[in-house]
Every structure is written in structure tokens, then in C-alpha cells.
C-alpha positions in Angstrom: 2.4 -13.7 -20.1 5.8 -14.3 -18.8 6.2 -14.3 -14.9 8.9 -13.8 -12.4 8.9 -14.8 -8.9 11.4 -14.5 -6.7 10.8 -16.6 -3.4 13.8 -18.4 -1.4 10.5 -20.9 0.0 11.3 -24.0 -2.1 8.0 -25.4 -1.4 6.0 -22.2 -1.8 8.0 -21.6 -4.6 6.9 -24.5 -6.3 3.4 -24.4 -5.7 3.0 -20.8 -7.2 4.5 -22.0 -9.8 3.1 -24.9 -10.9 -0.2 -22.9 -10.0 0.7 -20.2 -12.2 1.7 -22.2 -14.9 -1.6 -24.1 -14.9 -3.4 -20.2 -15.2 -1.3 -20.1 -18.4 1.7 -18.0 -16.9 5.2 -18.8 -18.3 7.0 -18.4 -15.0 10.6 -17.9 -14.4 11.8 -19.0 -10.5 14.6 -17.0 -9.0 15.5 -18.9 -5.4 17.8 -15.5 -4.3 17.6 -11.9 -4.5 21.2 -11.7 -6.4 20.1 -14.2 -9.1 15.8 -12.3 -9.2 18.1 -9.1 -9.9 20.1 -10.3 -12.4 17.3 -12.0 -14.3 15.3 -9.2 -14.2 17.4 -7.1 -15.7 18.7 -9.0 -18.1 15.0 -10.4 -19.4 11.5 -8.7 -20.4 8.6 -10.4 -17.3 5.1 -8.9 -17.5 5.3 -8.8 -13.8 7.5 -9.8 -10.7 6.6 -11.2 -7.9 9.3 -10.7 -5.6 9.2 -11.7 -1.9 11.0 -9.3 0.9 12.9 -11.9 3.0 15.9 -13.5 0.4 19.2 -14.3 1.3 22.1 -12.8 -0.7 20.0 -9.1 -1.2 16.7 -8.8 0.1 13.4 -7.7 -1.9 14.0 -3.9 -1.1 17.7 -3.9 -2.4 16.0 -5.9 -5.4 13.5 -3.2 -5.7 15.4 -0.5 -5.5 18.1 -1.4 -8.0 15.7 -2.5 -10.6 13.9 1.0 -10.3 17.4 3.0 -10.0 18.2 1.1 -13.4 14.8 2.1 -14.7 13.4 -1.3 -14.9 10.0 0.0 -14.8 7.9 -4.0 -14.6 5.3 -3.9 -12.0 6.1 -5.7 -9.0 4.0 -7.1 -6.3 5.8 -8.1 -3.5 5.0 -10.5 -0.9 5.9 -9.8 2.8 5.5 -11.7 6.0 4.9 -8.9 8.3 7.1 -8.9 11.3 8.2 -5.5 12.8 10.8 -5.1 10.7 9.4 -4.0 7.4 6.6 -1.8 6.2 4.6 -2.1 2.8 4.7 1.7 2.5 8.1 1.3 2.2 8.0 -1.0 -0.7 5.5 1.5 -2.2 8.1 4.1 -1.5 10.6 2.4 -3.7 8.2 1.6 -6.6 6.9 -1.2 -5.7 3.0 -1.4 -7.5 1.2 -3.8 -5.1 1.5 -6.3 -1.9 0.3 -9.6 -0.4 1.1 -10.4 2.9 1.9 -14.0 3.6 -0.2 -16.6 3.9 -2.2 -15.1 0.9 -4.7 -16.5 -1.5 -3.5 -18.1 -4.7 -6.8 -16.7 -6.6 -6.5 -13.2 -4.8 -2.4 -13.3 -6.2 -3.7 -14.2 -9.9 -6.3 -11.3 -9.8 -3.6 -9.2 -8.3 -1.0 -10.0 -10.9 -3.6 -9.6 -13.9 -4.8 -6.2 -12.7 -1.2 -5.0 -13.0 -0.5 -6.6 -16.5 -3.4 -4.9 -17.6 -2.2 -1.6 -16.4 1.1 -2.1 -18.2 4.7 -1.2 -17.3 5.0 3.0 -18.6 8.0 5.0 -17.2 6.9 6.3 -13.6 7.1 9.6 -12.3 8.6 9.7 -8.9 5.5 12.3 -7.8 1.8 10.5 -7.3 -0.5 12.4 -8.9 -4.3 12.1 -9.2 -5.5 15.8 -10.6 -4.0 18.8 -8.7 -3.4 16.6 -5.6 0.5 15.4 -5.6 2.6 13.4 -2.8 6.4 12.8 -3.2 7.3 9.6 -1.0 10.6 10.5 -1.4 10.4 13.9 0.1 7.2 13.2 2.5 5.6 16.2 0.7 1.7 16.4 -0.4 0.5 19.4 -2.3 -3.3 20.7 -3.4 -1.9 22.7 -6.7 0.8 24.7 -5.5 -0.2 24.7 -1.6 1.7 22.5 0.7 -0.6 20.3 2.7 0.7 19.6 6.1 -0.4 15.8 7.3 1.1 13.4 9.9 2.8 10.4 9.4 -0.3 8.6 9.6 -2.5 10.4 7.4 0.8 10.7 5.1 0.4 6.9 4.4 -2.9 6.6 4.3 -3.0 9.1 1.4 -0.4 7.6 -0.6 -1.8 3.8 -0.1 -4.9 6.0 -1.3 -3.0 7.2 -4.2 -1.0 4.0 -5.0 -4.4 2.3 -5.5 -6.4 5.8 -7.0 -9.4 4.6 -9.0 -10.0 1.4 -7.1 -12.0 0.0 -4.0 -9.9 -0.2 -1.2 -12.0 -2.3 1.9 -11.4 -1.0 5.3 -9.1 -4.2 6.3 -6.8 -3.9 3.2 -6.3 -0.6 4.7 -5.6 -1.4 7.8 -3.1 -3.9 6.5 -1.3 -1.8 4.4 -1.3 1.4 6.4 -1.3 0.1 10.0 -0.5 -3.6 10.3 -1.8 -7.1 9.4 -2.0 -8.3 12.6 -4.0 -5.1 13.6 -6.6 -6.1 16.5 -7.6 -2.4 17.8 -11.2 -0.5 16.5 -11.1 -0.9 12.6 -13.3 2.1 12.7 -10.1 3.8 13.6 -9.6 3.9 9.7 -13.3 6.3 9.7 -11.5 8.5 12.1 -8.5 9.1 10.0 -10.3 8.8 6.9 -12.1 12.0 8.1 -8.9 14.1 9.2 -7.8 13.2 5.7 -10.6 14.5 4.5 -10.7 17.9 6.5 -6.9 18.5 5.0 -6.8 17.6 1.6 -11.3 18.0 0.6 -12.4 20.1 2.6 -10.4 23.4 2.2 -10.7 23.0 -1.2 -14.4 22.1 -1.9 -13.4 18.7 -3.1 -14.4 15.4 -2.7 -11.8 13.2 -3.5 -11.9 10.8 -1.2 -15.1 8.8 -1.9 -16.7 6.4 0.4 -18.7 3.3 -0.8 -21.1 2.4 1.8 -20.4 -1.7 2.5 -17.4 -1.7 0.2 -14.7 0.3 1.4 -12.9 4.0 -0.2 -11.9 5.2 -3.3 -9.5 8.3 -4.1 -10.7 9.8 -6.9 -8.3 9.5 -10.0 -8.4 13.3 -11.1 -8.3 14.2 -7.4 -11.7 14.9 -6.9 
């Protein structure tokens, strides 16, 4: 399985790396985001892992020309959460899966393996999971051909939802991804919106997408419920 990372850290660079390789990875290390680009483009990985903060072009501009040139290899990418940035807009661009920095080394390989295993097909730009759509691009959500109207919040909850349809999302991966990593408010505040979500896009419609696992976290059901 041939990797690429992308990650200007020399030292953290290395370590993945040689980590990686020991897994059984071949990994190819790109220091910039002008040299990840080109070497993405120009070679087949299994997956990229592409950091957000690189000199020359950062991990979005890397993103978003690899998907504009329908390089369709997942990518997880690896953020340091500052203000600044925002994994739902990696997601926006394409981007399959995050880690925010400092993450685990065994929690990257499990990452990286689930999205091998998924594989690389040709993306729509819609989410889809049944008759429930969302377009990122044009901050719509539908239940067949009815508009569903949602607020920013519940709009990214929904589409981390939907980026990660058929699996366990916990309530902190959640709140990482949707609020913040640092988040120190209520974490039931994820119940609470949870619920709206569910009074929008379930209950109008007698379905029950959204599933909840008691002591394990949510799951949106892949044919929409």
C-alpha cells in the first residue's frame, strides 16, 4: 500500500514515516504543498495524508486542485486547530477524513486503512444516504425533492453525519469536528442539536435516520433511514 504524506514538520515527518513503514506502508514524504501537489498528480498513492499548514500552497489549495483535476485518492488531512481553519471546510473540498494534531499513531493507521478499504471511486459533489441529499457547495439539504431548511450548525452536523454515514461517530469526535477541539462548554450540547436535527430531517418524514447507540455515540443511517 503506497502512502503519501505531506507534512512540512521534519521531525513528525520522520516519525510517521518510519512508523508507517514499519506497518508495511510504502511512504512517499513531500516536505511542501507545491512538491505534495505535484507528486500527487503525477503518481498512483492508496491514500494521502496531507497536513493544512505547508509553506509554498497550503493543504486546502492542495486539496482543492487535486479534486478540480479529478484526483479522486482519499485524503485525510491533519490540522492543528487554531481559529483559522475549519475541518468542515476540508470536507467541503473533498477531503475524506481528519486528525487534529497531536493525534495517535495507531488511531492514524486505523484511519488510513478504513479509507483504503473504501477505495478511491469518482465522487459525486451531492452527499447522499437514501432520499436525504446535502450539497456543501451550495449549503442545500433535501428529503427527496423537499428543501430542508437547517442552520449553520445543524448544516455541519449533518454533513459530518453524512461524511461518516454508516459508522459510530462518539459524541467528542463530534464535537471536534463540528464545534472545536478545544471545546470546554456542555458536551450534551451535541444531544440538544442532535434532536433539532432530528425534528428537521426524521421527524416530518417518519424516519429514523439518525440512530443513537446508547454508550457509543450516533450513526446516520446509510440509506437515510
Amino acid at each position: 500500500m503506497r502512502v503519501l504524506l505531506v507534512e512540512d514538520e521534519p521531525n513528525l515527518a520522520e516519525t510517521v514515516r518510519r512508523g508507517l513503514s514499519g506497518q508495511g506502508f510504502a511512504v512517499d514524504v513531500a516536505h511542501n504543498g507545491v512538491d505534495g501537489l505535484w507528486m500527487a498528480t503525477e503518481n498512483a498513492f492508496d491514500v494521502i495524508v496531507l497536513d493544512i499548514m505547508l509553506p509554498q500552497l497550503n493543504g486546502y489549495a492542495v486539496l482543492r486542485k487535486l479534486r478540480e483535476q479529478k484526483v479522486w485518492t482519499p485524503v485525510l488531512m491533519l490540522t492543528a486547530k487554531d481559529g483559522e481553519y475549519d475541518q468542515t471546510d476540508a470536507f467541503e473540498l473533498g477531503a475524506d477524513d481528519y486528525l487534529t494534531k497531536p493525534f495517535s499513531f495507531i488511531v492514524l493507521v486505523a484511519r488510513m486503512r478504513a479509507l483504503i478499504r473504501r477505495g478511491a471511486p469518482e465522487r459525486p459533489v451531492v452527499l447522499r444516504a437514501g432520499d436525504l441529499t446535502l450539497d456543501p457547495n451550495r449549503r442545500r439539504a433535501h428529503r427527496g425533492e423537499e428543501e430542508i431548511v437547517l442552520t449553520p450548525r445543524e448544516f455541519g452536523l449533518l454533513e459530518f453525519l453524512m461524511h461518516h454515514r454508516g459508522d459510530v461517530v462518539t459524541k467528542a469526535e463530534i464535537l471536534s469536528g463540528v464545534w472545536d477541539p478545544a471545546f470546554d462548554g456542555d458536551p450534551n450540547i451535541v444531544e440538544v442539536y442532535i434532536r433539532y436535527l432530528r425534528q428537521k430531517i426524521d421527524v416530518p418524514y417518519d424516519r429514523h435516520a439518525i440512530q443513537t447507540l446508547r454508550g457509543m455515540g450516533y450513526r446516520l443511517d446509510e440509506e437515510g433511514g
